[in-house]
C-alpha positions in Angstrom: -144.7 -43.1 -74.0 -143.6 -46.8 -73.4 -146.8 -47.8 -74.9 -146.2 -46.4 -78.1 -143.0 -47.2 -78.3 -144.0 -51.0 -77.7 -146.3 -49.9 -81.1 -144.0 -48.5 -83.1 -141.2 -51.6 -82.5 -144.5 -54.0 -83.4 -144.7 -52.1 -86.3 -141.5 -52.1 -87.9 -141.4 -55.7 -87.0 -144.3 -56.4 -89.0 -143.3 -54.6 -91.6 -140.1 -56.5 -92.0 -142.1 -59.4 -91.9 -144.3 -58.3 -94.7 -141.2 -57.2 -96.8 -139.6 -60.5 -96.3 -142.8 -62.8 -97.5 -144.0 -60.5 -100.1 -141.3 -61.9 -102.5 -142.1 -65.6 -102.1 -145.9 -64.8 -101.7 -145.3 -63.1 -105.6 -143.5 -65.9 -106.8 -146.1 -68.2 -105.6 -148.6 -66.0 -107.4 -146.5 -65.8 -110.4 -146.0 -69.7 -110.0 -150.2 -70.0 -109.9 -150.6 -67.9 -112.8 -147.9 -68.1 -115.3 -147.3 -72.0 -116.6 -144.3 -71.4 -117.3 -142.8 -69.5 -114.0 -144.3 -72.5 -112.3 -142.1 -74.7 -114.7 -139.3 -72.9 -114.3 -139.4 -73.3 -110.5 -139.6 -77.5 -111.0 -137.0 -77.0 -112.7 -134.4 -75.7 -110.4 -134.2 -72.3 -111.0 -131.9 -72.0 -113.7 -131.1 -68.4 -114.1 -131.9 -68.9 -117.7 -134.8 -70.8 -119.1 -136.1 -72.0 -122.4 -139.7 -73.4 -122.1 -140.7 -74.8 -125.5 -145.0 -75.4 -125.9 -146.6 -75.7 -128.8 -146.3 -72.5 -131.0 -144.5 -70.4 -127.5 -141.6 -70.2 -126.4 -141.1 -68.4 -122.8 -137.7 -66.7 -122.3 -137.5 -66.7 -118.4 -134.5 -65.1 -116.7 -134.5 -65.7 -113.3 -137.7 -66.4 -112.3 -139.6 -63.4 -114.5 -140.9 -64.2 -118.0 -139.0 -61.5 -120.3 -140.1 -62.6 -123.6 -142.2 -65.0 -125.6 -141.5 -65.9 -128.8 -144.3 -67.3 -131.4 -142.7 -70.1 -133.7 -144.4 -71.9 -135.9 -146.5 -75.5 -134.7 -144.8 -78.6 -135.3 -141.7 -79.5 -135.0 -138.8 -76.5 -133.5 -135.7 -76.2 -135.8 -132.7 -75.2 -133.8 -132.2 -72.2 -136.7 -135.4 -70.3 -136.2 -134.5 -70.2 -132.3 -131.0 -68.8 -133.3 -132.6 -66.5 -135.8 -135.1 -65.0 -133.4 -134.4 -65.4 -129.6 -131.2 -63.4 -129.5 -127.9 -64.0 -128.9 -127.4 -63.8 -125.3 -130.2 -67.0 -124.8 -129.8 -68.6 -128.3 -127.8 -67.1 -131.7 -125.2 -67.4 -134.0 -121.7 -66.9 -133.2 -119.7 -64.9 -135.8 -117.7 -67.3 -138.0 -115.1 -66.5 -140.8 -116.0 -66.7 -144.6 -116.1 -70.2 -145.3 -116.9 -71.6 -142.0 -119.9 -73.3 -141.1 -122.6 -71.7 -138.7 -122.0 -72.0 -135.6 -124.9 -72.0 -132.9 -124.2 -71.1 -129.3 -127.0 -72.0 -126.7 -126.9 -70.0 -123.6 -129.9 -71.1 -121.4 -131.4 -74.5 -120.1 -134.3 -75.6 -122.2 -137.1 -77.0 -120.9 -139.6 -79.4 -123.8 -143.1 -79.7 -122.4 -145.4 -82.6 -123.3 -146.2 -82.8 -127.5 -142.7 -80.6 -128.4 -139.9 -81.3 -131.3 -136.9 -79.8 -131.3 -134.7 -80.3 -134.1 -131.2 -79.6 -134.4 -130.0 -80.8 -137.4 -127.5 -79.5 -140.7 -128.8 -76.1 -140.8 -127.0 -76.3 -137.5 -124.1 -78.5 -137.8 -121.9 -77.1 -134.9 -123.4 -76.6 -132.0 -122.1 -75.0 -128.5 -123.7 -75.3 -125.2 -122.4 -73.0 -122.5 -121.3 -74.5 -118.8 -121.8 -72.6 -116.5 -119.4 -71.8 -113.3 -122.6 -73.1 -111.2 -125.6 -75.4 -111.9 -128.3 -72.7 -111.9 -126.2 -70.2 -114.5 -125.4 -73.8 -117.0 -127.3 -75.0 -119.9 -129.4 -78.7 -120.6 -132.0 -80.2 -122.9 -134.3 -81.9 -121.0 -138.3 -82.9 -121.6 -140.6 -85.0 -121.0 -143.6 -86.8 -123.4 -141.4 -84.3 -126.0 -138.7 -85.1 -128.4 -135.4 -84.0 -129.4 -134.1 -85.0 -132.7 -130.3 -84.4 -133.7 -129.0 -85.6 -136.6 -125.3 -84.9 -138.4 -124.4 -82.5 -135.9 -121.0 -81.9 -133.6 -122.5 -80.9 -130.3 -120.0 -79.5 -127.5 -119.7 -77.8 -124.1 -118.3 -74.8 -124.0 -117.1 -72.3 -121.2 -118.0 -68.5 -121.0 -114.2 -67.8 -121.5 -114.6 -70.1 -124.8 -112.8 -73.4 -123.5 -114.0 -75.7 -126.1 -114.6 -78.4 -124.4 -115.0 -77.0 -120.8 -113.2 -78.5 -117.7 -115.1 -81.8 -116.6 -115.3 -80.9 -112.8 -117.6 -77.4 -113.5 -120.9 -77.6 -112.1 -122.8 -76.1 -115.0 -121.8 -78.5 -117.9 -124.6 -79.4 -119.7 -126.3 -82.4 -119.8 -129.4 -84.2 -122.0 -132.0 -85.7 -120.3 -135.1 -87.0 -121.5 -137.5 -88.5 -119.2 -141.0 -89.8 -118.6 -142.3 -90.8 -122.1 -140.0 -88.6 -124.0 -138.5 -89.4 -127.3 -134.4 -88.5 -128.0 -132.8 -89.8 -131.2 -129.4 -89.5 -132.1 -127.8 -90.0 -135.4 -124.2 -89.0 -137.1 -123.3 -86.9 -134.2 -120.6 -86.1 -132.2 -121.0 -85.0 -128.1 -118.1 -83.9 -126.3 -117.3 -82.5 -123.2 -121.3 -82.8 -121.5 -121.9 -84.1 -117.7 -121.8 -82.2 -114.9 -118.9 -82.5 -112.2 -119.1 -85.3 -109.3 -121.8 -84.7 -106.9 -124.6 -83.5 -109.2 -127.6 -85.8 -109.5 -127.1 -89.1 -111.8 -129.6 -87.7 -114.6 -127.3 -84.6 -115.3 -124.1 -87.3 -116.0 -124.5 -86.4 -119.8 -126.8 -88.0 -122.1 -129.7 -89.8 -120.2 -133.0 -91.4 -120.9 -134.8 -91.8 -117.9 -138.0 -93.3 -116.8 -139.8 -94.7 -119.9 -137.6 -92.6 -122.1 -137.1 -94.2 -125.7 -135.4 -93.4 -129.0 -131.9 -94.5 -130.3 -128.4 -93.0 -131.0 -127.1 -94.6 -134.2 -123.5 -94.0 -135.6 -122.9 -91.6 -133.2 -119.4 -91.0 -130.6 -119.5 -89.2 -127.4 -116.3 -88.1 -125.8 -115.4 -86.7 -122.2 -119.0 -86.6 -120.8 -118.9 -87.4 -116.9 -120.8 -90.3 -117.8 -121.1 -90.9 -121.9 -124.8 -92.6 -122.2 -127.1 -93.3 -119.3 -130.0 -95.3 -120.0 -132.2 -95.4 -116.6 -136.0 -97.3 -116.5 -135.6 -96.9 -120.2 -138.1 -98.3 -122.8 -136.5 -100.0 -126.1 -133.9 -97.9 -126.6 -131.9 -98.8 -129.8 -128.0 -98.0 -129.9 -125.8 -98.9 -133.2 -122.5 -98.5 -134.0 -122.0 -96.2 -130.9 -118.8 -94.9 -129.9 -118.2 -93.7 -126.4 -114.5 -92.4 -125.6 -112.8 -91.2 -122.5 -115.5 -90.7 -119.9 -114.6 -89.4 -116.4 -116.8 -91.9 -114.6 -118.3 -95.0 -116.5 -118.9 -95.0 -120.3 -122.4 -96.3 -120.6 -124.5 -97.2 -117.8 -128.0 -99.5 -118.5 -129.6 -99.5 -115.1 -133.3 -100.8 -115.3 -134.1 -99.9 -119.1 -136.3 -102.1 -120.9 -136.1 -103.2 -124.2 -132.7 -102.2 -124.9 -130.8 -103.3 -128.3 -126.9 -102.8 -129.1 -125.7 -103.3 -132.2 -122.0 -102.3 -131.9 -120.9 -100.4 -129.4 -117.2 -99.4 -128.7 -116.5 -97.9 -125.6 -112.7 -96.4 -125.0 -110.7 -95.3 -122.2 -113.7 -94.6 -119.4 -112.2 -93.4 -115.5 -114.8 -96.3 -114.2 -115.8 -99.5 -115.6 -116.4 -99.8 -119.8 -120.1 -100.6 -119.3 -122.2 -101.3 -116.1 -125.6 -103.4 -116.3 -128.1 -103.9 -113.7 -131.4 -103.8 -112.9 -133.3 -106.0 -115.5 -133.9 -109.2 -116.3 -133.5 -111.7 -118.8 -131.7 -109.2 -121.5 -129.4 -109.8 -124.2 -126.7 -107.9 -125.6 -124.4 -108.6 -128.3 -121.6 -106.7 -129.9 -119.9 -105.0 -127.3 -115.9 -103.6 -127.1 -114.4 -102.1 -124.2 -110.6 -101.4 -124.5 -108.5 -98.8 -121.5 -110.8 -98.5 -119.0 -110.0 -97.5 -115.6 -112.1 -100.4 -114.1 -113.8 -103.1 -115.4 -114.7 -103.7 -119.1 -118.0 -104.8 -118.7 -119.2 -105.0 -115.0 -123.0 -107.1 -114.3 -124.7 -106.4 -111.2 -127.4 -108.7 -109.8 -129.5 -109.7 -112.4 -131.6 -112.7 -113.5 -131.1 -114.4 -117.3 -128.6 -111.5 -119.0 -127.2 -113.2 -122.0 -123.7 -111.6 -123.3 -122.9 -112.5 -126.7 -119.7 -111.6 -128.7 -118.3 -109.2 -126.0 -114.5 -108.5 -126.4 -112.6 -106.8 -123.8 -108.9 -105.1 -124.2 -106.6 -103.8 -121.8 -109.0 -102.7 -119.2 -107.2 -102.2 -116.0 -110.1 -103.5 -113.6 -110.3 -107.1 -115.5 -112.1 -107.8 -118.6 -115.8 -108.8 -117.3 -117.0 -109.1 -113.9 -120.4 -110.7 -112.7 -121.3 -109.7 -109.5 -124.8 -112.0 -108.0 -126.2 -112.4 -112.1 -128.2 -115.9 -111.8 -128.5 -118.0 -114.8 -126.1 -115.5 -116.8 -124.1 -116.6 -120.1 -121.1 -115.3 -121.5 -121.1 -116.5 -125.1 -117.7 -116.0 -127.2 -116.1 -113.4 -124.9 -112.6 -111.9 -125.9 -110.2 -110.5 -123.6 -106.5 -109.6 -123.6 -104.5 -107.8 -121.5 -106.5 -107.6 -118.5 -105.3 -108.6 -114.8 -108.5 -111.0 -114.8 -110.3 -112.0 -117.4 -113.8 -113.3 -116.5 -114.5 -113.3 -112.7 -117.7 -114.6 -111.1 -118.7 -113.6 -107.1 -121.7 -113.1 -105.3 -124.3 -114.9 -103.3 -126.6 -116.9 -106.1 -124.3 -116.5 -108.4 -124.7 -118.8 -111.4 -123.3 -118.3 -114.9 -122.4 -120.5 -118.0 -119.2 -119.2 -120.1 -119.5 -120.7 -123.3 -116.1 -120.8 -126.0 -114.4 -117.3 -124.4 -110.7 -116.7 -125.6 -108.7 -115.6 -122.7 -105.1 -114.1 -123.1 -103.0 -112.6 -120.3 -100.0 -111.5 -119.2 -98.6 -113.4 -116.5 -101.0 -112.4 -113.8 -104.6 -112.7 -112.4 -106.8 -115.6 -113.6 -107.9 -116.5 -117.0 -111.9 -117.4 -115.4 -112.3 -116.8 -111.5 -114.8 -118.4 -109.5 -115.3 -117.1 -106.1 -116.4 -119.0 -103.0 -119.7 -117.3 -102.7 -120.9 -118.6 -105.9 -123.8 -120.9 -106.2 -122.2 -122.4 -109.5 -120.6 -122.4 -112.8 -120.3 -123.8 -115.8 -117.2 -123.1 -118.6 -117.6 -124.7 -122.2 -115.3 -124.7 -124.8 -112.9 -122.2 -125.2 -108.5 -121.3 -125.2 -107.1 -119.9 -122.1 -103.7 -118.6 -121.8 -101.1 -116.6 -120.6 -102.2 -116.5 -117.0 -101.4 -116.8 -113.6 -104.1 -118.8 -112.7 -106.3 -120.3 -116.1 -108.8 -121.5 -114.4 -109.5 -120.6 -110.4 -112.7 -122.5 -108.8 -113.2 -121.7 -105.4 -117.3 -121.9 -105.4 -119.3 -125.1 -105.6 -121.2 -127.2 -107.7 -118.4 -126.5 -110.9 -118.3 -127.7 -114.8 -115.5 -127.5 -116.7 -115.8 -129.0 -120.1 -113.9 -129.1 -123.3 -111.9 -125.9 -122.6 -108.0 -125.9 -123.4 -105.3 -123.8 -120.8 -101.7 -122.9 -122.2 -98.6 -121.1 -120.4 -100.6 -120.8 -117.2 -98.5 -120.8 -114.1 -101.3 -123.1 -112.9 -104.0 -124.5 -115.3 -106.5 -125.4 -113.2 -107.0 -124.1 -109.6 -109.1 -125.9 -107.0 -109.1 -124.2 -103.9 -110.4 -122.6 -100.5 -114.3 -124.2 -100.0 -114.7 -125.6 -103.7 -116.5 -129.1 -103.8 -118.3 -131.0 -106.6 -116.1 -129.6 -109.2 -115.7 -131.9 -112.2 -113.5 -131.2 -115.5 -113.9 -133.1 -118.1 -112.1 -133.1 -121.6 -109.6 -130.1 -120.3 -106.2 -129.8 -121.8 -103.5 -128.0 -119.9 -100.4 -127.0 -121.5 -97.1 -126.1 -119.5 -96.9 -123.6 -117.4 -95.6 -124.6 -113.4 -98.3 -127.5 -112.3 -101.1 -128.6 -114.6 -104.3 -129.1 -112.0 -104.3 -128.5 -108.3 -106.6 -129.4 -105.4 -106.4 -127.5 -102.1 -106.8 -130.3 -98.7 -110.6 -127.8 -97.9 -112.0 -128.9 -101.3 -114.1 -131.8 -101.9 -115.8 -134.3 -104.0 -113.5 -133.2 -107.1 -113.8 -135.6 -110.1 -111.0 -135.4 -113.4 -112.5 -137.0 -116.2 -110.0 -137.5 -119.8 -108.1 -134.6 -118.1 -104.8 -133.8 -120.3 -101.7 -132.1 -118.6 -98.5 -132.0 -120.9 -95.6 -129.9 -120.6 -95.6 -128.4 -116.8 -92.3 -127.5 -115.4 -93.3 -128.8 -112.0 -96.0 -131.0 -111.3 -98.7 -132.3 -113.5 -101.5 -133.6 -110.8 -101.2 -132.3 -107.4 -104.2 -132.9 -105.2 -104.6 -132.7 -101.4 -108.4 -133.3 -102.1 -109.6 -136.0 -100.0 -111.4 -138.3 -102.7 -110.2 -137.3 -105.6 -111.2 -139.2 -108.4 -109.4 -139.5 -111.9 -110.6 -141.3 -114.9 -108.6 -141.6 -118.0 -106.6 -139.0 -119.5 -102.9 -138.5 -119.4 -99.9 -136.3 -117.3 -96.4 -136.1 -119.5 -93.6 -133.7 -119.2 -93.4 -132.8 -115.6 -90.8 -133.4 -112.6 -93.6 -135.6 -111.1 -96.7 -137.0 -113.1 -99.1 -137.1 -110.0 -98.7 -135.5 -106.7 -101.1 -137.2 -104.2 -101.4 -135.8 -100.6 -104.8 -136.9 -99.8 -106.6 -140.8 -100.8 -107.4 -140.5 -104.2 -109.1 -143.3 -106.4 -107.2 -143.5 -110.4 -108.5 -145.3 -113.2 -107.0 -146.0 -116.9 -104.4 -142.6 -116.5 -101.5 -142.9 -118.8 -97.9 -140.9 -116.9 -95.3 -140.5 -119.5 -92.1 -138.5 -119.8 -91.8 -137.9 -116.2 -88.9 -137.8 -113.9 -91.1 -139.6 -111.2 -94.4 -140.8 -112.5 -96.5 -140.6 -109.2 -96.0 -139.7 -105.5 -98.0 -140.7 -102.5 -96.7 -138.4 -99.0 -97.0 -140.4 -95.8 -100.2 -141.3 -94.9 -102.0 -141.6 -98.5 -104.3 -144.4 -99.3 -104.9 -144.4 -102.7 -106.2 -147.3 -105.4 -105.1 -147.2 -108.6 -106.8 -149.6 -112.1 -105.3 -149.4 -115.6 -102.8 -147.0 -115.1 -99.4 -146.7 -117.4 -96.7 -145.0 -115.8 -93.6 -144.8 -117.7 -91.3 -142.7 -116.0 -87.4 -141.8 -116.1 -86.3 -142.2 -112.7 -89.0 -143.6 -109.9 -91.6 -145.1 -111.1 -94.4 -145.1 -108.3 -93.4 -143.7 -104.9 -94.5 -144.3 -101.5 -93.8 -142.5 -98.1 -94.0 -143.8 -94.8 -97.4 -145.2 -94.1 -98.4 -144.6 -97.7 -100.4 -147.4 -99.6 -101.8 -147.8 -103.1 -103.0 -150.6 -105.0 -102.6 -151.5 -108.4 -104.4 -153.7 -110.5 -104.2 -154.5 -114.3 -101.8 -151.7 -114.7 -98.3 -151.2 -116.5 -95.2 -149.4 -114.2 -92.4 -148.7 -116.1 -89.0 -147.0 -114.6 -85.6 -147.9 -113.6 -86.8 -147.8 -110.0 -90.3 -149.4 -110.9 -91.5 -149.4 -107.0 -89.5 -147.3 -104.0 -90.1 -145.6 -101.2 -91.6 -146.9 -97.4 -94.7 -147.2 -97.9 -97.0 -150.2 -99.1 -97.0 -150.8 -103.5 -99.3 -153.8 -103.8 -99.6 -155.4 -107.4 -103.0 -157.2 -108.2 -104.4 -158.3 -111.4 -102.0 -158.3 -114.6 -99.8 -156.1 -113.5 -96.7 -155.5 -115.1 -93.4 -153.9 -113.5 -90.6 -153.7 -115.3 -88.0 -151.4 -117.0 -88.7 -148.8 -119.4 -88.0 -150.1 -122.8 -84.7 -149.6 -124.7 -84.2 -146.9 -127.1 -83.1 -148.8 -129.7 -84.1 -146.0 -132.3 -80.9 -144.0 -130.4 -78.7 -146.8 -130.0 -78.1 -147.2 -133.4 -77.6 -143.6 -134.3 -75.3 -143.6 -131.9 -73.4 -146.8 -132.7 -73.2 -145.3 -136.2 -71.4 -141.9 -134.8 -68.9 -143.7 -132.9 -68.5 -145.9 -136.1 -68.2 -143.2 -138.4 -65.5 -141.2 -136.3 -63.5 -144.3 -135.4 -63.1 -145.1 -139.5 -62.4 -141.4 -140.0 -60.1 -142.0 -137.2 -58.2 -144.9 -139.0 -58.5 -143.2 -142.5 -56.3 -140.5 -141.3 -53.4 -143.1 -139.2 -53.0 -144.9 -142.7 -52.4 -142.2 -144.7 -50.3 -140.3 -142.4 -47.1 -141.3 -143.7 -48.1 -140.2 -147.5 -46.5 -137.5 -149.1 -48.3 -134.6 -150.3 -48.7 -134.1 -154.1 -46.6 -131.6 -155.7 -47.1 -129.4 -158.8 -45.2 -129.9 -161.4 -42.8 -126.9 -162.1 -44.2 -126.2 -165.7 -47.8 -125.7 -164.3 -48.8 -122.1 -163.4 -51.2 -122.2 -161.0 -53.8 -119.4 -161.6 -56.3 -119.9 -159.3 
């Protein structure tokens, strides 16, 4: 009895066993025998799918093939799906007389090598459904297949008829072409596609992948998770492209090949404007970010990218950011209203900014240069409106020919920073023209002119510095020395104190002019400079404890008179002291009366 109870448990048990394979052993079956089962299993199981061959097309609801449709070869217009298929996988939704057709598409489609689909102004509105999970939303993806769409307003759409549907669902559709596939975009509109964080970087919302190609031409995309995604694509074009309020980043180029931008506006992304990585030597041109979240345009490590008539506006994260990019140029950048304009980090960093125009608003730096730079160069070019114009904190720094206004400080040299030259750099008020931290080194001013700073014009703790011609006006003090410095042909004027060496400073000085209002030169304790073939010029020429040697034809004396000013003033106090004596004489003289026949009728 025991025995054949043992047999009968064995039994059920393999029966159960049997019941639970016999599904998956089917659906392998079904996968080995039916193309398109098989497909619809590499595809993720969507519980409705689309698979478009040449002259077929396989209606597949969850996992079984429940109808095939037989269209015509060549390319697939969107209208003879929404004519045939049905309504609950592709059809027309009922519209109002006078209103354009409307097509709704309510399963994933999948475009197998040699496929077109066409959606074009047979179709001009077109809805895709998102689904309250991945497996029940819609997409468009293919590979060595195309997908044309041309004058058409494509959006997502929930099943209650939320037009667009809520960014953070997990069945939002997406576009993906991949692998050789072919996806052309022109005169449309695509709102609302991308699914919600956490889904895989190919469903963001409109992707070519992996050799992909094809263009998107005067075309805007609003609200996708991310708005255009071009991943190991291959000569993509994109023209007069609009991308508006992503969630994440507005157009991502991460390893594509070949890519060309002609105009492309991006507005009011969560993330950064544009991200670019993953190629080398590539050159875009024409791009405007404006609101974003993060950065306008953020460049991760890179060789050669070339960035050419980039403007950035009001982007919260800083206008463009270069993160590692080796021999990288910014060429005529704009930006305004960011925190920081053009910042520069990374180990091997080394970038050339040629002519940008930099406007900000009080804070943040104008050009950045962080320690872990291997170098910089910055040409040309109007800086303003900063904190910080220009803030070098790397090595192995050019500045050339580039003009700094309202800055709190023009020209930062801090933290690690050595071999930093500027040469032919204008500064314009702001609190202190050009600083040098006491860790920086080897720092060389060359026909540097600072006018107009509240505070200091020249203040270097730099041991070395080096100064050749150019000219400090306007401040409280002209030159601010705490560390030796050597000065050649510099030209002080309109300063309260001309130059100042703190105790300690050794410091040579050749050709100088200093013409000054109060203190000419001034030496602390233990301070020494010499000065030869040079011009001081102050009521106190020479003060202070230190050492103020003279050598050469060198000329101290007081600043000259203002005769221009004497006289104008000689000539008020002579003009009031005759008005003066006009009026004593004639005090004493009567006032003229009217005679008594004259009627005064004024």
């Amino acid at each position: 009895m025991r025995h054949l109870t043992r047999v009968a448990g064995a039994a059920l048990a393999a029966a159960a066993l049997l019941a639970a394979v016999a599904p998956a052993a089917q659906a392998a079956g079904a996968a080995q025998g039916d193309p398109d089962v098989a497909a619809w299993q590499r595809s993720g199981r969507p519980d409705r799918l689309m698979v478009v061959r040449p002259g077929t097309a396989a209606l597949i609801s969850h996992g079984s093939v429940v109808k095939r449709l037989y269209p015509p070869y060549g390319p697939l217009p969107l209208s003879w799906l929404a004519a045939n298929a049905g309504r609950e996988w592709v059809g027309y939704v009922p519209v109002k007389a006078g209103e354009s057709r409307t097509v709704r598409i309510n399963t994933a489609v999948l475009l197998t090598p040699g496929t077109t689909l066409q959606m074009g102004r047979r179709t001009p509105t077109v809805l895709m459904t998102a689904g309250k999970t991945a497996a029940s939303g819609t997409w468009i993806s293919g590979s060595r297949a195309n997908l044309d769409i041309d004058d058409v307003t494509l959006t997502s759409a929930a099943a209650d008829g939320t037009d667009p549907a809520p960014a953070d669902m997990a069945g939002r559709p997406y576009l993906a072409m991949g692998a050789g596939g072919r996806m052309t975009i022109t005169g449309t509109e695509v709102i609302g596609f991308g699914r919600g964080a956490g889904a895989p970087s190919r469903e963001s919302g409109v992707t070519w992948g992996r050799t992909a190609t094809g263009s998107a031409t005067g075309s805007t995309f609003q609200g996708g998770r991310t708005g255009l995604r071009l991943t190991g694509s291959t000569e993509v074009a994109l023209d007069k492209v609009t991308v508006k309020g992503s969630v994440q980043d507005g157009v991502v180029l991460d390893g594509d090949r070949g890519t060309t931008v002609r105009g492309l506006t991006v507005e009011g992304s969560g993330g950064n404007g544009v991200t670019v990585g993953g190629t080398d030597r590539r050159s875009l041109s024409g791009i405007t970010t404006s609101d974003s979240h993060g950065t306008g345009i953020k460049a991760t490590a890179q060789r050669g990218l070339t960035l050419t008539a980039t403007a950035s506006h009001h982007d919260a994260g800083g206008g463009v950011r270069l993160v590692s990019c080796v021999s990288c140029t910014l060429d005529q950048a704009v930006v305004d209203g960011a925190p920081s304009a053009i910042s520069v980090s990374g180990p091997g960093a080394r970038v050339t900014v040629r002519d940008a125009r930099l406007t900000g608003g009080g804070d943040g730096a104008g050009v950045a240069l962080a320690a872990d730079i291997a170098g910089a160069t910055v040409t040309g070019g109007t800086i303003s409106g900063f904190d910080r114009g220009i803030a070098i904190g790397g090595p192995d720094v050019r500045v050339d020919g580039t003009t700094v206004t309202g800055a709190g400080t023009g020209v930062e040299v801090y933290g690690r920073a050595r071999d930093v030259a500027l040469h032919s750099v204008v500064v314009r008020g702001g609190r202190a023209g050009v600083t040098a931290s006491a860790t920086t080194t080897d720092v060389v001013l060359s026909d540097v002119r600072i006018s107009g700073t509240s505070r200091k014009g020249l203040a270097s703790a730099s041991e070395g510095l080096v100064v050749t011609g150019g000219s400090v006006s306007g401040a409280l003090t002209a030159v601010d020395l705490g560390a030796s410095a050597r000065l050649e042909k510099l030209t002080v004027s309109d300063a309260r104190r001309g130059m100042h060496l703190a105790a300690g400073v050794h410091a040579r000085g050749q050709g100088l002019d200093i013409l000054a209002e109060r203190k000419g030169i001034q030496a602390d304790a233990d301070a020494w400079i010499s000065i030869t073939d040079s011009r001081v010029r102050a009521p106190t020429a020479l003060s202070g404890k230190g050492t103020i040697k003279r050598l050469g034809h060198t000329e101290v004396t007081l600043p000259p008179f203002p005769w221009l000013g004497f006289a104008a003033l000689v000539a008020l106090v002579l003009a009031v002291l005759l008005q003066t004596v006009h009026q004593v004489r004639h005090r004493r003289t009567p006032r003229p009366r009217v005679a008594a026949h004259v009627r005064n009728t004024a």
